[in-house]
Phi, psi and omega in degrees: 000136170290073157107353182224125162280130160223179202182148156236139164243135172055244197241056166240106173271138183252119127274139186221152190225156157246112207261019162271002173250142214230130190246003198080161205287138171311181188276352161279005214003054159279323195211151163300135182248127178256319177209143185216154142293313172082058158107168157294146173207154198267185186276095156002075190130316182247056160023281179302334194267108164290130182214135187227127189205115162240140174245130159245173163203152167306141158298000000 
């Protein structure tokens, strides 16, 4: 993961970004990548439970 931390307590999932980072243009180069997953991925603890998180911004 790029840029984002997640955790879970009990059944509450947290992410947290830092939207002061910058990862370089996306592969359209329309927009800045702040954060990524790079695809789904699971959640620690739930498996079963899938999470895909792109932060972006127009260039």
């Amino acid at each position: 993961m790029k840029n984002a931390e997640m955790k879970t307590e009990g059944d509450i999932l947290t992410i947290k970004v830092d939207l002061t980072k910058e990862f370089g243009p996306s592969s359209s180069g329309k927009t800045i990548i702040i954060a990524s997953t790079e695809g789904n991925v699971s959640i620690e603890g739930h498996e079963e439970i899938k999470v895909g998180l792109n932060v972006y911004k127009k260039k």
